[in-house]
N, C-alpha and C positions, 0 to 999 in steps of 0.2 A: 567834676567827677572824672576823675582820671582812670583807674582801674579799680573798679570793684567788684568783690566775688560773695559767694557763698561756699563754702565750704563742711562737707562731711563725709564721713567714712564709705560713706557712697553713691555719692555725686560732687560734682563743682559747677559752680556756674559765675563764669567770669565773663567782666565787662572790660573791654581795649578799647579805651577809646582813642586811640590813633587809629583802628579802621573801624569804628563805627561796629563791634562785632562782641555778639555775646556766645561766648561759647560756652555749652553745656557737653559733659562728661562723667560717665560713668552709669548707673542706674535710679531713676526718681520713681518711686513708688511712696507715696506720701499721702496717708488717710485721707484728706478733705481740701475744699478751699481757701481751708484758712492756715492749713500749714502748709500752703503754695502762695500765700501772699509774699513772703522777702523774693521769691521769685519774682512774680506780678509787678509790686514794688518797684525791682530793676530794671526790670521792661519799661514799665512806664516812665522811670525816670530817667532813661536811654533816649526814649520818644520824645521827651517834652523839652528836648534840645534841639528837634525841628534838623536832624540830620539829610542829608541827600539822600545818602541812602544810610538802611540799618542790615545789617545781615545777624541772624542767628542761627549757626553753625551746630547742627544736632548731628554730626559725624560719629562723632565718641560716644555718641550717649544709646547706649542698648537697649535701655527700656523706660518706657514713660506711658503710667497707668491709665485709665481713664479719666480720672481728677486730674493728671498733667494735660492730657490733651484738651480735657475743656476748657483747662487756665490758656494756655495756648491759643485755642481757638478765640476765645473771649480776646484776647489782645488782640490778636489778628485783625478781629471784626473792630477794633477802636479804633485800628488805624483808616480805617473806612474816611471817618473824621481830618484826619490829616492828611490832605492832599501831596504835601512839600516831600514826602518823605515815600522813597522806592526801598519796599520792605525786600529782601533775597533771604530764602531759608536753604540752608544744603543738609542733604540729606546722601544715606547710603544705604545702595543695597545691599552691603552686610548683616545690615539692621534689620532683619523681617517687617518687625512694623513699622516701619518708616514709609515704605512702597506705597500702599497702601493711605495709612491714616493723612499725611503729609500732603495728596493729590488732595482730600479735601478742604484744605487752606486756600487753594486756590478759587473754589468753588466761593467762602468767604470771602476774599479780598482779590477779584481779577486780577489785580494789575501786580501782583506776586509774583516774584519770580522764583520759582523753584526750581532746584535743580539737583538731583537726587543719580548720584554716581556709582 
């Protein structure tokens, strides 16, 4: 898996894997859990290469529902599971809800590094 994305008229969420980084961009507001699985999906299949580290880079992204953040959360919490792997999310305090929501990722997965600019 070299670069894979998702793409729509209002969001992206692309995988580089030359730094191990998923970047999400634009707004996810998406009814349910199950039209958050090709997200989920990428994550997982990000994970399941046993990287050093992963970062997923929520800079860009303005808004993300509560269905996004429990997909989120829910990953967060799998990687409980995988020791090998130092999760870094970056966040911005441009993003109202990021401050906030993003601080309790941590609370799931201590050894998180967040850093929110």
């Amino acid at each position: 898996m070299l670069t894979q994305e998702i793409t729509t008229e209002n969001y992206l969420v692309q995988y580089d894997a030359t730094s191990t980084t998923v970047n999400f961009k634009g707004k996810l507001s998406l009814g349910s859990s199950t039209e958050y699985e090709p997200i989920i999906n990428l994550l997982n299949d990000v994970a399941k290469t046993e990287p050093l580290t992963m970062t997923i880079d929520l800079r860009e992204l303005a808004f993300l529902n509560s269905s996004g953040i429990s997909m989120l959360s829910k990953f967060v919490m799998s990687l409980r599971k995988q020791k090998g792997t130092q999760l870094v999310v970056l966040g911005s305090n441009a993003m109202p809800w990021q401050g906030k929501s993003l601080q309790n990722l941590v609370r799931l997965l201590p050894g998180l590094k967040l850093q929110v600019q």
